[in-house]
C-alpha positions as CSV (number, residue, x, y, z in Angstrom):
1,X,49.6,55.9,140.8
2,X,52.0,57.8,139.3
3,X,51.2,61.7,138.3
4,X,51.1,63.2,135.3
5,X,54.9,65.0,135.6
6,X,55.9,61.6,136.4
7,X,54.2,60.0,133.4
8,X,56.0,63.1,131.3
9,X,59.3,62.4,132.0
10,X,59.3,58.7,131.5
11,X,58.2,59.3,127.7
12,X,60.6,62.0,127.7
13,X,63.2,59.2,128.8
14,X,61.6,57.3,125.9
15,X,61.8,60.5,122.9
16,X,65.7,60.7,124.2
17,X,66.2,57.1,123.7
18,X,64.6,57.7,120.1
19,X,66.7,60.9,119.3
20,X,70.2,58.1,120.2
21,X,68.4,55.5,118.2
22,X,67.9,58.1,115.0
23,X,71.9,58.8,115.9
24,X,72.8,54.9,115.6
25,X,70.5,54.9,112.1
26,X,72.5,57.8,110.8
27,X,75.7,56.7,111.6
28,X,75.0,52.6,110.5
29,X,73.3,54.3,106.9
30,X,76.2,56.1,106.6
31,X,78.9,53.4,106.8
32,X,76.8,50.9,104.5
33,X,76.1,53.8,101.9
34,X,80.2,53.7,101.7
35,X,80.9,50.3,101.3
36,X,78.1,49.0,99.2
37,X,79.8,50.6,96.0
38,X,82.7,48.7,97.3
39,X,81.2,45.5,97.7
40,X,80.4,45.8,94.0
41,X,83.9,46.3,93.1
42,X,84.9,43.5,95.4
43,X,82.9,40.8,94.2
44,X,83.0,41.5,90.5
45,X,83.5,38.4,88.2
46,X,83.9,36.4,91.2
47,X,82.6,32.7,90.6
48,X,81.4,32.4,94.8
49,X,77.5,32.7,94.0
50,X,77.0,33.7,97.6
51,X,79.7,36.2,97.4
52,X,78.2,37.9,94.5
53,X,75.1,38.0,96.2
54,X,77.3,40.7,98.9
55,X,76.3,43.9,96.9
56,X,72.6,43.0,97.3
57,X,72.9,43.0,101.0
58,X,73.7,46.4,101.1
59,X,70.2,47.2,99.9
60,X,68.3,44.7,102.2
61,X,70.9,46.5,105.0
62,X,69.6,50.3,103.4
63,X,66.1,48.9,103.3
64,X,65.8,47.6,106.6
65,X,67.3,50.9,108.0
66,X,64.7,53.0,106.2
67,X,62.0,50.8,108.1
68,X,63.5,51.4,111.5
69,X,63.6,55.2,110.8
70,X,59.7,54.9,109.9
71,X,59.0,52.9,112.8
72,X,61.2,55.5,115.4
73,X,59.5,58.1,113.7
74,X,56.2,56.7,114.3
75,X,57.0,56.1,117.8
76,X,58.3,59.7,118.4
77,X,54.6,60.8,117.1
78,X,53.3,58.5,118.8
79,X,54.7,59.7,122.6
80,X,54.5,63.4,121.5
81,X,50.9,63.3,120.8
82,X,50.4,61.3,124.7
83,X,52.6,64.1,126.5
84,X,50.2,66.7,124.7
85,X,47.2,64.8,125.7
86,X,48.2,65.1,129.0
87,X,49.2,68.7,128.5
88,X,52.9,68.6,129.2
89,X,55.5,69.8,128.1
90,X,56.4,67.9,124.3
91,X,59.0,69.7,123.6
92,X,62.1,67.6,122.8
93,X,64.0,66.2,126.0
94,X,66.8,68.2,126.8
95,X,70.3,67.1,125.2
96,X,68.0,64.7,122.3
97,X,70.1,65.0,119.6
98,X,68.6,66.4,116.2
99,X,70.9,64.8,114.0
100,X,68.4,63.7,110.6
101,X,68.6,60.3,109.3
102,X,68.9,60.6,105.5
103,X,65.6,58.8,104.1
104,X,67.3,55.9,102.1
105,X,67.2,56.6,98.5
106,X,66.6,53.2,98.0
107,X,63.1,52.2,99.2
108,X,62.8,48.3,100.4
109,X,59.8,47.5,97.6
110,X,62.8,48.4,94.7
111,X,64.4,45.2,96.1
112,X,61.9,42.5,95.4
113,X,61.7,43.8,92.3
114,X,65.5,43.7,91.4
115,X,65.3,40.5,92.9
116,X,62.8,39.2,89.9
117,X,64.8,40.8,87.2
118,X,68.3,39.4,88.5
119,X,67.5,36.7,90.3
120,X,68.8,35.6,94.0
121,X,70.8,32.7,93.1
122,X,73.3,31.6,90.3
123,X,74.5,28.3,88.9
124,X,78.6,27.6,89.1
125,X,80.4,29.2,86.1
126,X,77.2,31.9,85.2
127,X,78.6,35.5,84.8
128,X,77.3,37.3,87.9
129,X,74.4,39.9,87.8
130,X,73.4,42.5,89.4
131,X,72.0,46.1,88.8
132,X,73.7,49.1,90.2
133,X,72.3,52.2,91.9
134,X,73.5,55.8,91.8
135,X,74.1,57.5,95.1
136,X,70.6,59.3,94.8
137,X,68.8,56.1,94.0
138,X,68.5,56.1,90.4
């Protein structure tokens, strides 16, 4: 049976992998908050319906993002609250980066409902739609 110091560092092994993971997020939320504008530019009046569809995947790329943040979040509370509970140390592992992840200003329910009010699909020849977001989400 393993003791409680060995118990400790394993989820400390784990609350490092989490602090690379939140790293990843930032640097993946980054790069898509750059080129969705783009995307829009790209795309505009094309007649492709799947390539006008490209700005929207930004969002469900934004959205999905956001959720993995929550659920590493929830995870890092998760093992913190276990090393306390076995009194040890909870202290962030040592060389965890503490870079923040930028909550996404656009939250994954707005995309269902710009879904409904532009639609998913277009016929061949129909002007494209779309609706465009501000960098702070508005």
């Amino acid at each position: 049976m393993a003791s409680i110091e060995e118990l400790a560092a394993r989820v400390r092994q784990g609350l490092a992998q989490i602090a690379t993971a939140r790293t990843a997020l930032a640097r993946g939320y980054g790069g898509i908050g750059e080129v969705g504008p783009l995307w829009g530019q790209l795309v505009e009046g094309t007649r492709d319906p799947s390539t006008a569809q490209l700005p929207a995947l930004a969002d469900i790329v934004v959205a999905g993002i956001g959720e993995c943040h929550a659920a590493i979040t929830r995870a890092e509370q998760l093992l913190t609250g276990y090393l306390k509970a076995l009194g040890a140390d909870a202290s962030p592992p040592a060389g965890a980066s503490a870079t923040a992840v930028p909550e996404p200003p656009v939250s994954s329910d707005r995309i269902p409902q710009a879904q409904q009010r532009v639609g998913t699909s277009r016929t061949a020849g129909s002007q494209a739609r779309g609706e465009w977001v501000r960098s702070d989400g508005w």
